[in-house]
PASE-189038 format. One record per residue (C-alpha): z negated, y negated, x negated; residue in three letters. Coordinates in pm, 1 decimal. Example, Ala and Ser with C-alpha at 12.3 -4.5 7.8 and 13.67 -1.06 7.14 Angstrom:
# residues 2
+----------+----------+----------+------+
:       zz :       yy :       xx : resn :
+----------+----------+----------+------+
:   -780.0 :    450.0 :  -1230.0 :  ALA :
:   -714.0 :    106.0 :  -1367.0 :  SER :
+----------+----------+----------+------+
# end
This chain:
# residues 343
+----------+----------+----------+------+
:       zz :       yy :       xx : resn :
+----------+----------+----------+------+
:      0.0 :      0.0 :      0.0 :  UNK :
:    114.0 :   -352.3 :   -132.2 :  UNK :
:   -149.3 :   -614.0 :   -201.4 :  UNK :
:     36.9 :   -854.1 :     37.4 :  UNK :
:     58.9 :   -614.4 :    343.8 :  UNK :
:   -328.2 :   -518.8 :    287.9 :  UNK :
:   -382.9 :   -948.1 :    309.2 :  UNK :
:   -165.2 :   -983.1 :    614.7 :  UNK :
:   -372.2 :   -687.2 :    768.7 :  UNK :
:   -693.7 :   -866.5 :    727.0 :  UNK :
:   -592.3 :  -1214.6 :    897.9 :  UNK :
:   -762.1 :  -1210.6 :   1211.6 :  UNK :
:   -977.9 :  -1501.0 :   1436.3 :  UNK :
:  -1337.9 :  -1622.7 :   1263.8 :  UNK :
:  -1601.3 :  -1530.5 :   1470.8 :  UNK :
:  -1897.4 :  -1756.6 :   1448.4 :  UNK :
:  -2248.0 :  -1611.2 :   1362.3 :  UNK :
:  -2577.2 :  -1670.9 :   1596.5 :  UNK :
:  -2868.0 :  -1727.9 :   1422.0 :  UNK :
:  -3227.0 :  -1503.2 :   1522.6 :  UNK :
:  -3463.1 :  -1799.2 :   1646.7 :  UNK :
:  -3749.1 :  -1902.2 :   1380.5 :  UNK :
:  -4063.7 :  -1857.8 :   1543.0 :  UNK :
:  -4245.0 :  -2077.9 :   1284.3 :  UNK :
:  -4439.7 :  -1814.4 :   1161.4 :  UNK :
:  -4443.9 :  -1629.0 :    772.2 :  UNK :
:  -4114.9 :  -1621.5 :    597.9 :  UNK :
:  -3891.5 :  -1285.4 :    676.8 :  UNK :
:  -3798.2 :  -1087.1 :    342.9 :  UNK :
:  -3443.1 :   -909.4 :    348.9 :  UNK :
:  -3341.5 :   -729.4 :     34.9 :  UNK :
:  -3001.6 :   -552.8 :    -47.5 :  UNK :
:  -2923.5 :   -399.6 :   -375.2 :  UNK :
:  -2583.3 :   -472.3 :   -495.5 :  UNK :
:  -2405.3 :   -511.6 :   -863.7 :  UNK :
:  -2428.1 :   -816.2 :  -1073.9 :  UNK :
:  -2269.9 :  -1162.0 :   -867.3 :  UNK :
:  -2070.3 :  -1244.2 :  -1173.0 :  UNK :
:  -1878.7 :  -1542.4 :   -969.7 :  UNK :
:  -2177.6 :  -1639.7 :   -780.5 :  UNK :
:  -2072.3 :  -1580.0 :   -429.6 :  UNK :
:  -2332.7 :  -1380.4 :   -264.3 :  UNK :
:  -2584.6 :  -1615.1 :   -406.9 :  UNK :
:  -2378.1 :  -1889.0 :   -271.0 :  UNK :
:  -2379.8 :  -1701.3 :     63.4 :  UNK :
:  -2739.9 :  -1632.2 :     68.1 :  UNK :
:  -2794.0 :  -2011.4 :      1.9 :  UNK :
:  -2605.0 :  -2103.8 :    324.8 :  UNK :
:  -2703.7 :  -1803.0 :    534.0 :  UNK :
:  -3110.5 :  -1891.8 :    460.3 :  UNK :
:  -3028.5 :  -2264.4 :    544.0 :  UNK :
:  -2872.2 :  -2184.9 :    890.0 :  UNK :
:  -3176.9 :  -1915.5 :    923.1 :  UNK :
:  -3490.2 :  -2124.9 :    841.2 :  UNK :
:  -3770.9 :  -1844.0 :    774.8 :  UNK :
:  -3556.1 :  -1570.7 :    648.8 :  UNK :
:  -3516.0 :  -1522.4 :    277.3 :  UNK :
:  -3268.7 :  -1260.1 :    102.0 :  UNK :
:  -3373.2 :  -1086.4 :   -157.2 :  UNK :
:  -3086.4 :  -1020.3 :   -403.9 :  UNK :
:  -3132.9 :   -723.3 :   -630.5 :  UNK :
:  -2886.7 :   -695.6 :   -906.7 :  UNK :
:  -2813.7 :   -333.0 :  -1006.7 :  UNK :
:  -2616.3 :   -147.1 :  -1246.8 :  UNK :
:  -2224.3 :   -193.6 :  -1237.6 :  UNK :
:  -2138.9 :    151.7 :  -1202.5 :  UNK :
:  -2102.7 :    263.9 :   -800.0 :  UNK :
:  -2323.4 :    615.4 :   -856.5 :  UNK :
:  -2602.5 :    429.6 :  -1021.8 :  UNK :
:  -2645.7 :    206.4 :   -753.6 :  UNK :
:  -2654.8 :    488.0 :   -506.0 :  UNK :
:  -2887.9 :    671.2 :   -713.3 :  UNK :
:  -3129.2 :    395.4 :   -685.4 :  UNK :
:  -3068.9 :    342.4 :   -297.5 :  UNK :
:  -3140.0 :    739.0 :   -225.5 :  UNK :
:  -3452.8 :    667.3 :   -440.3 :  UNK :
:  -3600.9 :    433.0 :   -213.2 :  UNK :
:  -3475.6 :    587.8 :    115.6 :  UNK :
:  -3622.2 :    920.7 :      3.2 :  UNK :
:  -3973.5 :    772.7 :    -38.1 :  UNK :
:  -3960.6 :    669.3 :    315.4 :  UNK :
:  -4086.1 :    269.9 :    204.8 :  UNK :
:  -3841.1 :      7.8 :    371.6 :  UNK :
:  -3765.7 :   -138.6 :     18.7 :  UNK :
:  -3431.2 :   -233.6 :    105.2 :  UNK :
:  -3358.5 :   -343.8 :    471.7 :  UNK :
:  -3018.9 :   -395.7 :    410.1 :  UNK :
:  -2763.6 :   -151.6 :    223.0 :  UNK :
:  -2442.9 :   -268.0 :     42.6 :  UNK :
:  -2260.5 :     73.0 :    133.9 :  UNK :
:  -1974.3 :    215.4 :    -50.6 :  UNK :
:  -1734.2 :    414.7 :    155.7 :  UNK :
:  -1849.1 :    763.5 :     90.5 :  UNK :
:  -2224.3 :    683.1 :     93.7 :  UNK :
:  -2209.0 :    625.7 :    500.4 :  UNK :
:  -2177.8 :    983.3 :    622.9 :  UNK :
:  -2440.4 :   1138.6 :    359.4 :  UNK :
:  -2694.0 :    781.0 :    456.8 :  UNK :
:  -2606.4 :    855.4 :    806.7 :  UNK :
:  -2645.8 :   1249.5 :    890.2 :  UNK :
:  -2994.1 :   1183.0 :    677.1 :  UNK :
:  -3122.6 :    952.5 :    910.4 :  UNK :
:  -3174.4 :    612.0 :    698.1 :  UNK :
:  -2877.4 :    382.4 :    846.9 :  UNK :
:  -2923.3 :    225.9 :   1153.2 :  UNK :
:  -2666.1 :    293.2 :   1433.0 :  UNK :
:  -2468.5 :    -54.9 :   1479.6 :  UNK :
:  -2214.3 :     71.7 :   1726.0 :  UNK :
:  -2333.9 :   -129.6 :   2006.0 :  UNK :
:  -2422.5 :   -455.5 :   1829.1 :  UNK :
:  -2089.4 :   -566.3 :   1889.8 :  UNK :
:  -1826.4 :   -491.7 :   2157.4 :  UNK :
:  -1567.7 :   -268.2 :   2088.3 :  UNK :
:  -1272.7 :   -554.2 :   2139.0 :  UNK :
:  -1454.3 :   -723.3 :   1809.8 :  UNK :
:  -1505.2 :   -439.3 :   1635.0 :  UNK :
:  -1141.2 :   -403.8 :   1680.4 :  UNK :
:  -1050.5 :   -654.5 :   1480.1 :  UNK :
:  -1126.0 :   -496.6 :   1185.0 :  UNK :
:   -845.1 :   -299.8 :    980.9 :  UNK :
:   -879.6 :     96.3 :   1129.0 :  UNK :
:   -943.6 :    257.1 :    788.0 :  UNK :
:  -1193.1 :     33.6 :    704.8 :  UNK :
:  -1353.6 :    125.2 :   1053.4 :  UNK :
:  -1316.5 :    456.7 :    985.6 :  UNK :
:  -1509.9 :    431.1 :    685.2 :  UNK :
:  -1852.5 :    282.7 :    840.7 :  UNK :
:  -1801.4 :    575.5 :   1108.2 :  UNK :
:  -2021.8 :    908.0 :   1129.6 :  UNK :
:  -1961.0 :   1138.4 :   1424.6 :  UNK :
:  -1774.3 :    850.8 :   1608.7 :  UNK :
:  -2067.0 :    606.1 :   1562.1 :  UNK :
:  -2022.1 :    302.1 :   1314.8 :  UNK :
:  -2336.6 :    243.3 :   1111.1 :  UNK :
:  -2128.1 :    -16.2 :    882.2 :  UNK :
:  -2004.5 :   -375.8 :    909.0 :  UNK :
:  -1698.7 :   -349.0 :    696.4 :  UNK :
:  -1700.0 :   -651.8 :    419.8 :  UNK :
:  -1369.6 :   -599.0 :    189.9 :  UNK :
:  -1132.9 :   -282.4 :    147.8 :  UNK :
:  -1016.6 :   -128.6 :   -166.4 :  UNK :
:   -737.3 :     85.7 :   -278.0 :  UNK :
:   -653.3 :    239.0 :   -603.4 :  UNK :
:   -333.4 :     24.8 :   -750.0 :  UNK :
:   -117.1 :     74.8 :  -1049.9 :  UNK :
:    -96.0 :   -175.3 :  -1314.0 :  UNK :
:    172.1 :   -221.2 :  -1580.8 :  UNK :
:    288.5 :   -523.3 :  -1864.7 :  UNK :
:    610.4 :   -607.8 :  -1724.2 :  UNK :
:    689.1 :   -784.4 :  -2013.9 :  UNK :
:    675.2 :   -477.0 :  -2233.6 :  UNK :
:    914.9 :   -270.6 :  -2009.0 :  UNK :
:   1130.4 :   -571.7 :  -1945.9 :  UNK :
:   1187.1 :   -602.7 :  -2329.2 :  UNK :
:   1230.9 :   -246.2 :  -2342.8 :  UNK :
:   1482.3 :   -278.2 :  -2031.4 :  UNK :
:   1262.7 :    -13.9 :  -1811.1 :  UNK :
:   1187.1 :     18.4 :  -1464.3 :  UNK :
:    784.0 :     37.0 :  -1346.2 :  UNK :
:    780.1 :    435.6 :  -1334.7 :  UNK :
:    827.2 :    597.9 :   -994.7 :  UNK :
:    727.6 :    941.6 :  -1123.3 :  UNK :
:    460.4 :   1067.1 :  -1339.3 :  UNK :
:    748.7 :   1212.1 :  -1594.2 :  UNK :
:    894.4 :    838.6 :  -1640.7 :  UNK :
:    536.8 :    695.9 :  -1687.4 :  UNK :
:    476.1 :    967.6 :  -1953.6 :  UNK :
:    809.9 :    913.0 :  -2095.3 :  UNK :
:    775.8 :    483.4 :  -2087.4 :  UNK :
:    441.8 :    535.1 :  -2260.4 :  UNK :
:    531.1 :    738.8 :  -2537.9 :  UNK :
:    850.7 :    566.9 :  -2597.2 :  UNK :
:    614.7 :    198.4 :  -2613.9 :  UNK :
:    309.8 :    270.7 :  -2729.9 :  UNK :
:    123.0 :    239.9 :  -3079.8 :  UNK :
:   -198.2 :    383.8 :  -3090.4 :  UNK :
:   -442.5 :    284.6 :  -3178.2 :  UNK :
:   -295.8 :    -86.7 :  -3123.7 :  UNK :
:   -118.0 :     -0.9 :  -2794.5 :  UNK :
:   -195.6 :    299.2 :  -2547.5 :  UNK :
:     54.7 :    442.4 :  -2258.1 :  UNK :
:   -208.4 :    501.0 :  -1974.5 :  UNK :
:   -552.9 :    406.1 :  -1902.6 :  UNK :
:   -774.0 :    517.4 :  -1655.5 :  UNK :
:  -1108.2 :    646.5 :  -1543.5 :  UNK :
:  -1152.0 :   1014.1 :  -1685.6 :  UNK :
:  -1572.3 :    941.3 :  -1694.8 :  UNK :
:  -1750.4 :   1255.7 :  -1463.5 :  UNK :
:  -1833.6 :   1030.7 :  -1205.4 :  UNK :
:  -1738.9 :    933.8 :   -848.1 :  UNK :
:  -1433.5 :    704.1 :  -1013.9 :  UNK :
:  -1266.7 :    990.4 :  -1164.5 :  UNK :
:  -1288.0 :   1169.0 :   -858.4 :  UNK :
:  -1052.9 :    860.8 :   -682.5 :  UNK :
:   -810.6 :    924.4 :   -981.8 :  UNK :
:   -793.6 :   1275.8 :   -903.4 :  UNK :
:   -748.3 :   1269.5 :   -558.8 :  UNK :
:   -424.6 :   1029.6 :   -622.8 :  UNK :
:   -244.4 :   1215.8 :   -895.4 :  UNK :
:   -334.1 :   1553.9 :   -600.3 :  UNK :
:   -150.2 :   1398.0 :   -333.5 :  UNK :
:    114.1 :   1264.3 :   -623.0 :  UNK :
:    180.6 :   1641.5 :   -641.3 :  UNK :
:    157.4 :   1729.3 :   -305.1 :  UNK :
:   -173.1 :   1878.4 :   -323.4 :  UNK :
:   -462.2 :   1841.1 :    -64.3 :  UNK :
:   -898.6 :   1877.5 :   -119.5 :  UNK :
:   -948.3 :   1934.5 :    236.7 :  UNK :
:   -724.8 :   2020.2 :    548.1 :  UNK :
:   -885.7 :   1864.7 :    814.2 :  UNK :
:   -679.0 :   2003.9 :   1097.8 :  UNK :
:   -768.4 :   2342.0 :    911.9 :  UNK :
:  -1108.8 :   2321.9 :    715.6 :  UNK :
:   -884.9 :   2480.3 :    494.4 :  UNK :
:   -940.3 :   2377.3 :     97.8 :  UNK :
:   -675.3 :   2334.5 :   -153.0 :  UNK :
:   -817.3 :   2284.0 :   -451.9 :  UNK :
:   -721.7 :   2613.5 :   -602.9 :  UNK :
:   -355.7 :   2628.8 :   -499.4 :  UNK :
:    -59.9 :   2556.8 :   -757.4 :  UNK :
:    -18.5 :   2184.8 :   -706.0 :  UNK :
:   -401.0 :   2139.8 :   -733.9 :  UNK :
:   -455.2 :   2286.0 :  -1060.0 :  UNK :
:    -76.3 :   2094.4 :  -1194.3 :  UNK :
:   -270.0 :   1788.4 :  -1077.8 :  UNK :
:   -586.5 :   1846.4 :  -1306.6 :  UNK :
:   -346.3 :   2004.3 :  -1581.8 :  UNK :
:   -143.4 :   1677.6 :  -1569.1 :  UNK :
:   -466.2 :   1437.9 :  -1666.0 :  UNK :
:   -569.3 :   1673.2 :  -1922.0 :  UNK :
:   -236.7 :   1681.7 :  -2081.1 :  UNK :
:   -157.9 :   1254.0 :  -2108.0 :  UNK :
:   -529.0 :   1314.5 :  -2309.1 :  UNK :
:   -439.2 :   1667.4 :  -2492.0 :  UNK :
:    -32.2 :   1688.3 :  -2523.9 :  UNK :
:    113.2 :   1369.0 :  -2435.7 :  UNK :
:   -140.7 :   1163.4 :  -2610.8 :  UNK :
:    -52.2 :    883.2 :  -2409.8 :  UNK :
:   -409.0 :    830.9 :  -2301.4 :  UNK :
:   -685.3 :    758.5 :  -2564.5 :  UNK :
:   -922.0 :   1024.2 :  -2649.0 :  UNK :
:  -1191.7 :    812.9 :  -2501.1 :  UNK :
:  -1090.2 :    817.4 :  -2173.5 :  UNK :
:  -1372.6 :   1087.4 :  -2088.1 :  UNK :
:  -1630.6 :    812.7 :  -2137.7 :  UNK :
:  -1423.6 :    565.7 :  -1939.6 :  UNK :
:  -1490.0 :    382.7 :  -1605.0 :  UNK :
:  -1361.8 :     99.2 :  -1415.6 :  UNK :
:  -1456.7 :   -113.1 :  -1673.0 :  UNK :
:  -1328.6 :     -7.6 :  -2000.5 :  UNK :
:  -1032.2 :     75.2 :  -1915.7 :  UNK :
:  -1002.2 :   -261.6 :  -1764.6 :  UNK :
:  -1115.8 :   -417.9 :  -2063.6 :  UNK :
:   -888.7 :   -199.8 :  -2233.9 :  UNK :
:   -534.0 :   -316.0 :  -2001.0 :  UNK :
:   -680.2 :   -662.1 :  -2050.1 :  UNK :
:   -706.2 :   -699.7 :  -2391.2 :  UNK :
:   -354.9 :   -648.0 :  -2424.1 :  UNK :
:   -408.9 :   -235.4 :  -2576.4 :  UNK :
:   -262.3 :    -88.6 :  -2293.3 :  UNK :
:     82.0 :    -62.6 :  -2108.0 :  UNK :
:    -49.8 :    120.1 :  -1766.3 :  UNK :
:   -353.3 :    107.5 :  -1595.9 :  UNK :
:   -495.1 :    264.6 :  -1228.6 :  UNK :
:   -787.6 :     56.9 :  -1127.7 :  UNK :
:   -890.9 :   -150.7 :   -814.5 :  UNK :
:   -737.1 :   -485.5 :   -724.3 :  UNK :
:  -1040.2 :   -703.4 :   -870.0 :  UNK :
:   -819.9 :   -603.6 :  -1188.9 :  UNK :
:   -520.9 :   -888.7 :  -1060.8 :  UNK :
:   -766.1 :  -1159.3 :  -1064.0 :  UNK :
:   -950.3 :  -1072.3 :  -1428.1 :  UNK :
:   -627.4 :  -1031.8 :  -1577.2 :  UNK :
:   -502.2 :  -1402.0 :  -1479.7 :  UNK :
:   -811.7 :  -1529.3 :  -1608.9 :  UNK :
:   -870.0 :  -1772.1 :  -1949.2 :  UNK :
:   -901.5 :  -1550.6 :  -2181.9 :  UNK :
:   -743.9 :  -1268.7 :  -2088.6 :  UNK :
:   -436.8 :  -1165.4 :  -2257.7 :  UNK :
:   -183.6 :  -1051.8 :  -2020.5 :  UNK :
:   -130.1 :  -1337.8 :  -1806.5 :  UNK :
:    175.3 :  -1337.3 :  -1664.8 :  UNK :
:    235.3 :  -1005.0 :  -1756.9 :  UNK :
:    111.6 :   -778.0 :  -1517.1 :  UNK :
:    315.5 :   -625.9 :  -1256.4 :  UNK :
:    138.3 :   -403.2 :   -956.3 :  UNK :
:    318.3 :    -88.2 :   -787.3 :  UNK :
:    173.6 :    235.4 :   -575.1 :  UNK :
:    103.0 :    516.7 :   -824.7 :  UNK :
:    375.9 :    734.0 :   -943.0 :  UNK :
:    423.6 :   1097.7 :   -772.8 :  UNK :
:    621.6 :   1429.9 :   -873.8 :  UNK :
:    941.1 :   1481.3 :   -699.6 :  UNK :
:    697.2 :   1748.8 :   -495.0 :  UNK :
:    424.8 :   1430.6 :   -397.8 :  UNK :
:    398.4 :   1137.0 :   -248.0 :  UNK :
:    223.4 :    812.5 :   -414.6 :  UNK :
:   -101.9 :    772.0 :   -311.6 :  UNK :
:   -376.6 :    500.1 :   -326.1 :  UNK :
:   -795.2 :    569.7 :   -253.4 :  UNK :
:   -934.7 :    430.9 :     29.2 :  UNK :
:  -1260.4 :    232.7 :   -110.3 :  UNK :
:  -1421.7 :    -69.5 :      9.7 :  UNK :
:  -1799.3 :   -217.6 :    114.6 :  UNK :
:  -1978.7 :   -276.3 :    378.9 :  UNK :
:  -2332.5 :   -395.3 :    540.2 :  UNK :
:  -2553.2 :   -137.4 :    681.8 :  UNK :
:  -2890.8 :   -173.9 :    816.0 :  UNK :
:  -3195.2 :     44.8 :    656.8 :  UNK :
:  -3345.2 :    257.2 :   1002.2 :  UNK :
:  -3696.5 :    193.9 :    858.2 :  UNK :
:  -3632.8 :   -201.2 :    805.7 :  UNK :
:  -3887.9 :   -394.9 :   1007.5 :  UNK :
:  -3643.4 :   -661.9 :   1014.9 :  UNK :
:  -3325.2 :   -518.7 :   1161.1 :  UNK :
:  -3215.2 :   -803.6 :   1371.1 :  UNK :
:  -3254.3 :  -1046.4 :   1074.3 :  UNK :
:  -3097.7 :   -780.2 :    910.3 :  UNK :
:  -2797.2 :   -756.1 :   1150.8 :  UNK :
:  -2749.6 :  -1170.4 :   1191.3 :  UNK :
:  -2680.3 :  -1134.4 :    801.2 :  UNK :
:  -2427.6 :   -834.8 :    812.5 :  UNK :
:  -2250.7 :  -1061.1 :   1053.5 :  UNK :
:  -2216.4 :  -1364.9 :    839.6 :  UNK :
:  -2127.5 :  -1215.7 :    479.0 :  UNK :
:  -1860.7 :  -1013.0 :    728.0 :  UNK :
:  -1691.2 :  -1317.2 :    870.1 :  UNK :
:  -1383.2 :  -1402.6 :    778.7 :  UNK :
:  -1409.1 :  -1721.3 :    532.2 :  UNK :
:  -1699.5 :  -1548.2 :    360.2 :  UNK :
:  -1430.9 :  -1244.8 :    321.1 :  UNK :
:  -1178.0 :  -1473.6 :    205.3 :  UNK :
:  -1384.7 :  -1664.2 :    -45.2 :  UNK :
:  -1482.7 :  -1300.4 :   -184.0 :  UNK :
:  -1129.5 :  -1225.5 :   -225.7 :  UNK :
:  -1041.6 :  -1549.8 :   -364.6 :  UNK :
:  -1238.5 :  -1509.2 :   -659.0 :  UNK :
:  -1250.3 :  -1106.8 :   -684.0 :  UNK :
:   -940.2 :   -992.7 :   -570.5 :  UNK :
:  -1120.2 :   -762.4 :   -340.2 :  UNK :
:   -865.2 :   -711.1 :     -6.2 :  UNK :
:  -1037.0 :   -863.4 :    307.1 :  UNK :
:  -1124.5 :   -591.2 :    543.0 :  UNK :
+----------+----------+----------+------+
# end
């Protein structure tokens, strides 16, 4: 899916956000967990939302960059049963498992369905657990393909279409150590999982039939799939040895730095790339991932979203706050500075 097509998705009518009525009494505590506010947004946010809200205060807690950590930390707390967090800055897949164990709040009929409407369907889909929605979607991600168009413009290539041509592109450009062919996140964590998935469906594989229950993990395009990311490491040497360790970030650095010719990462990386400093502006061109003549390209559904903690003592405080940081110029201000697709 394009970047421009996800941005046309997400234009839809502001909705305005009520405020809970200060009774004059103690001040109202709301914390959320999420990673470090680099640009200063959510701060920003929380400035504005606690001025419209006299007696409520958010509590920002800045966690580790890396999406598992965070949730490690979350299903921590939750476990223990204390309400240290009443409001949860949920990835994607944490919503069923937060769900089915009882610590997300059911927020289904905060909102008629006509508003919760206006949201894009996948990222609807992704606050959903058996049919209920438990979170208010805040921006959508999706895995994207990045490559220095200057380098294959030079070199009077096309952006690769299959994963033989990107294989082929690399080794014919690259210079290691100066210059790698492909970046990406090999780490063993949830990120390398994403990667998987999209080189699977690239060769027509599936993890899960859901019509079926049926899993395809160890049929023949499956196990190309996996043999395919070991070999740009192993054989092709188009990736760098290092890419076991890598996450989001490294290899980011990595693209950005000018040391790499392809790179699969999230959008956020269009924005950091065009920065001062970095040195591949106006270089970078973005296309779907490349596929086997057998596949289809394919791109990870990710994205965020505000749920409320079932053992907050705060929930409708909690709630009036999911609905401002999900409103639509706090969603475009987000994407304006992070690249981060509204939702």
């Amino acid at each position: 899916m394009g970047l421009t097509v996800v941005l046309m998705l997400g234009i839809f009518a502001s909705v305005g956000c009520s405020r809970p009525q200060s009774s004059g009494g103690p001040e109202i505590e709301l914390s959320v967990l999420m990673d470090a506010d680099v640009n200063g947004d959510w701060h920003a946010f929380i400035r504005e939302f606690e001025a419209q809200n006299p007696g409520v205060h958010i509590n920002y807690v800045e966690g580790p960059s890396e999406t598992n950590a965070r949730e490690d930390l979350y299903v921590t707390a939750l476990l223990g049963g204390q309400a240290v967090y009443d409001i949860i800055y949920a990835d994607v897949v944490w919503v069923p498992k937060f769900a089915a164990a009882g610590w997300l709040e059911d927020l289904t009929d905060r909102w008629p369905a006509e508003r919760w409407n206006e949201f894009i369907p996948g990222a609807l889909e992704g606050g959903k657990y058996k049919g209920r929605i438990y979170r208010v979607p805040e921006h959508i991600d999706v895995g994207m393909f990045f490559y220095r168009r200057d380098l294959l413009e030079a070199a009077h290539e096309q952006p690769p279409d299959a994963f033989d041509d990107l294989v082929r592109i690399a080794q014919k450009l690259q210079q290691p150590e100066r210059l790698w062919g492909y970046v990406w996140q090999g780490k063993q964590y949830e990120g390398l999982i994403c990667d998987f998935m999209e080189v699977l469906t690239g060769f027509g594989g599936f993890w899960i039939n859901s019509d079926t229950d049926e899993v395809g993990l160890d049929r023949p395009e499956a196990i190309r799939a996996l043999g395919w990311m070991r070999d740009v490491i192993r054989q092709h040497r188009i990736s760098p040895p290092g890419t076991t360790a890598y996450t989001e970030e490294e290899s980011r650095l990595m693209f950005q730095s000018g040391r790499a010719i392809f790179l699969r990462n999230w959008p956020y990386v269009w924005i950091t790339s065009q920065q001062a400093g970095s040195s591949v502006i106006g270089k970078v061109g973005i296309k779907p991932m490349p596929a086997a003549p057998s596949g289809r390209p394919a791109a990870t559904l990710g994205g965020w979203g505000m749920c409320v903690a079932k053992n907050s003592p705060h929930k409708d405080e909690a709630w009036e706050f999911c609905k401002y940081v999900s409103a639509l110029p706090q969603v475009m201000r987000v994407h304006e500075h992070r690249g981060s697709p509204p939702r």
